[in-house]
C-alpha positions as a printed NumPy array, in Angstrom:
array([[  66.605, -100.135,    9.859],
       [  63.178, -100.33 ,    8.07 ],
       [  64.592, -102.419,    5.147],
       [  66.29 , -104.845,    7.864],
       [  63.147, -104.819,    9.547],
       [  61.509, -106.801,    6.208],
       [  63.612, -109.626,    7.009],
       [  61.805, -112.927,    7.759],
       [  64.176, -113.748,   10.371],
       [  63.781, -110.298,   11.924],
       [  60.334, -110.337,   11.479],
       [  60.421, -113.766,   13.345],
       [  62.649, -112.522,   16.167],
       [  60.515, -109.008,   16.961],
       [  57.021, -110.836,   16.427],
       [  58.371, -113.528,   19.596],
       [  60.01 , -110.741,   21.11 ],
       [  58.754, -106.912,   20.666],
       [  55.503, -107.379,   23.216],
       [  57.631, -108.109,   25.683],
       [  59.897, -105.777,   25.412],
       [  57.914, -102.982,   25.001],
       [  56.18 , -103.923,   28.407],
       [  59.099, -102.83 ,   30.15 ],
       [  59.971,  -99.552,   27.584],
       [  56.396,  -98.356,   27.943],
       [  56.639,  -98.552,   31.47 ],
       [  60.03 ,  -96.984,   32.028],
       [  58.767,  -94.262,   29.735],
       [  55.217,  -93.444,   30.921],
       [  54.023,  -94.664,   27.897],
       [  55.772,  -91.872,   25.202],
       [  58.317,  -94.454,   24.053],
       [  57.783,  -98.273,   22.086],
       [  61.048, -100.353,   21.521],
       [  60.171, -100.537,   17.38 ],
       [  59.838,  -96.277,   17.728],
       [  63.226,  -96.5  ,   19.211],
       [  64.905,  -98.827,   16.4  ],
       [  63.178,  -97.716,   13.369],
       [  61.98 ,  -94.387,   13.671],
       [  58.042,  -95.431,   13.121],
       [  55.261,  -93.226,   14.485],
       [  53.955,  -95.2  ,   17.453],
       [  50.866,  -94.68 ,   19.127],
       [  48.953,  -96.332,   22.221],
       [  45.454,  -97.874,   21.001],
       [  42.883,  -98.451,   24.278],
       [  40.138, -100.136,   22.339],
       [  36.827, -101.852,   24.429],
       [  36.912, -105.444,   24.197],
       [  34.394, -107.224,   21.312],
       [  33.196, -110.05 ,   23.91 ],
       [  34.714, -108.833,   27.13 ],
       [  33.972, -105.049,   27.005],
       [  36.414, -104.327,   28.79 ],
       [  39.56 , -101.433,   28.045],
       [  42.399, -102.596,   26.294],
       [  45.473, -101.161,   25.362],
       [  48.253, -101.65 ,   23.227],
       [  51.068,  -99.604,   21.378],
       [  51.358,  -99.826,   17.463],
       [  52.808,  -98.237,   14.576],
       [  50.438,  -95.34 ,   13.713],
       [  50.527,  -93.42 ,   10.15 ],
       [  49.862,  -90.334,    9.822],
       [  47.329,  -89.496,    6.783],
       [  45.34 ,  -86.507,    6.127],
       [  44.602,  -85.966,    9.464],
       [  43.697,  -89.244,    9.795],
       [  45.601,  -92.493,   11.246],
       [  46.062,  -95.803,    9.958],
       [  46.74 ,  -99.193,   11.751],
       [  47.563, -101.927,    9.415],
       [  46.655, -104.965,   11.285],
       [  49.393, -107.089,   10.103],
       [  50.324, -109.15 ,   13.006],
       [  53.448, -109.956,   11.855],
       [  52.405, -111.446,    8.985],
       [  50.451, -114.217,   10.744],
       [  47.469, -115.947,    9.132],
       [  45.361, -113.747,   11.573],
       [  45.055, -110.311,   12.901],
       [  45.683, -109.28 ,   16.503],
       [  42.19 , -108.447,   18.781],
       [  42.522, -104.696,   18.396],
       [  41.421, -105.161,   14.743],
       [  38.431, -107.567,   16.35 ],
       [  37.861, -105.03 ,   18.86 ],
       [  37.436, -101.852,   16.502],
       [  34.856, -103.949,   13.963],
       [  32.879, -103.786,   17.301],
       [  33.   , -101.128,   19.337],
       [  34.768,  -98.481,   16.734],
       [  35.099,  -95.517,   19.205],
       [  38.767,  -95.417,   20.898],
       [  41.291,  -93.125,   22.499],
       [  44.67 ,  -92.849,   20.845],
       [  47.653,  -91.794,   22.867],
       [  50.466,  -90.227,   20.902],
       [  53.506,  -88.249,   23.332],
       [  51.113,  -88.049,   26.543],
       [  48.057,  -86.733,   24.71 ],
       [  45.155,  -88.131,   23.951],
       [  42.206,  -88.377,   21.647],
       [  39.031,  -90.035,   20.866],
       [  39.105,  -91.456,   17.005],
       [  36.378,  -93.481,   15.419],
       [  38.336,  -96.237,   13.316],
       [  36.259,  -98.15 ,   10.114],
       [  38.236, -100.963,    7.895],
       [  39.228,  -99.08 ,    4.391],
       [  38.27 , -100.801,    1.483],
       [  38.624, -100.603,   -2.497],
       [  40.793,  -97.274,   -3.347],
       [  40.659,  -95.954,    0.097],
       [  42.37 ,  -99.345,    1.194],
       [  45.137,  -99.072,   -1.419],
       [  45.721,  -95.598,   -1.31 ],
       [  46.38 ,  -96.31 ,    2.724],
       [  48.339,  -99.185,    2.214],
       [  50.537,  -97.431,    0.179],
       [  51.025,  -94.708,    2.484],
       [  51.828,  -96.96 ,    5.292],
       [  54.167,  -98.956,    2.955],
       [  55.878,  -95.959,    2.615],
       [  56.433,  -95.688,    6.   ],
       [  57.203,  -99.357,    6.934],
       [  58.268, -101.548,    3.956],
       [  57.75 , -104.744,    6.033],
       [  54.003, -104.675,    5.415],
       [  54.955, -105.339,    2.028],
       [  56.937, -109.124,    2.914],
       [  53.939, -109.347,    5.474],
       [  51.241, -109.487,    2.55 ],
       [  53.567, -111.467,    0.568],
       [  54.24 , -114.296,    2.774],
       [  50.042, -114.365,    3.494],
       [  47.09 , -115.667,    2.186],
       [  45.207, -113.417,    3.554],
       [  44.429, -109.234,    2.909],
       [  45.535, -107.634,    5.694],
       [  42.804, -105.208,    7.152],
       [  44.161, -101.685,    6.851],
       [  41.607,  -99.603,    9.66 ],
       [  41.392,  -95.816,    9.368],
       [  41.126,  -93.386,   12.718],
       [  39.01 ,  -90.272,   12.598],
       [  39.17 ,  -87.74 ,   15.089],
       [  35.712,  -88.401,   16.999],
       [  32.714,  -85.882,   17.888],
       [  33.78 ,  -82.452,   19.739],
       [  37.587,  -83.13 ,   19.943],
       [  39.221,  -81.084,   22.087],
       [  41.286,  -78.041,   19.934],
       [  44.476,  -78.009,   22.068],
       [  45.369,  -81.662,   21.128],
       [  47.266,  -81.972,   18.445],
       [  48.718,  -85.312,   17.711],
       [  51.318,  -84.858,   15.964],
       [  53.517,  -87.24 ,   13.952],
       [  56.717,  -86.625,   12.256],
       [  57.683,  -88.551,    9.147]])
């Protein structure tokens, strides 16, 4: 499902489709379930971010990797020419809770660059071979943002992915 995933017409139908869907799947599911998780198997995670000009909360779901107890976003949109407000929002206000199976956490996210970037990027590649035709079909490098558990987190919340 990955692979089919790295379609351009799939990538075409999920970008003008997927938000909407998962509207309704996050709701149904008190937020432990995203309608990619449920097709491809991709660690999923809810972002609430503070808005760079409103300031206000935002959230959204996304594919979250796993790395060295760390997380990494890719922010991809799709491929598009440019990246989706979270991304916006974490260059300004980098302090966020993550929400991953009904826990949360607070992470402080900074943009990877130079080996830490590519070392990421391949990690998340691994995951989601899409981000590959994504980078291909851009002109632009797509920002690859790294999550860090924040100050005093609590002990009994453990995030946990599975690959």
């Amino acid at each position: 499902m990955k692979r089919i995933g790295s379609l351009r017409p799939v990538i075409w139908l999920l970008s003008h489709t997927l938000h909407h869907l998962d509207r309704l799947v996050l709701r149904w599911s008190n937020g432990r379930y995203a309608t990619l998780t449920w097709f491809t198997g991709l660690p999923f995670l809810t972002l609430t971010t503070t808005g760079a000009r409103s300031g206000q909360p935002h959230t959204v779901p996304l594919i979250g990797i796993p790395y060295n107890g760390q997380i990494i976003l890719i922010a991809s949109n799709w491929g598009k020419p440019r990246s989706l407000a979270w991304y916006y929002n974490l260059k300004a206000h980098p302090t966020v809770t993550v929400a991953v199976g009904g826990e949360t956490a607070v992470y402080t996210a900074h943009e990877a660059h130079g080996t830490e970037r590519e070392t990421c990027w391949q990690e998340a590649v691994a995951y989601y071979p899409a981000y590959e035709t994504y980078q291909k079909g851009n002109g632009r490098l797509i920002p690859v943002m790294v999550l860090t558990v924040g100050k005093n987190p609590d002990p009994s919340i453990s995030l946990g992915f599975s690959r």
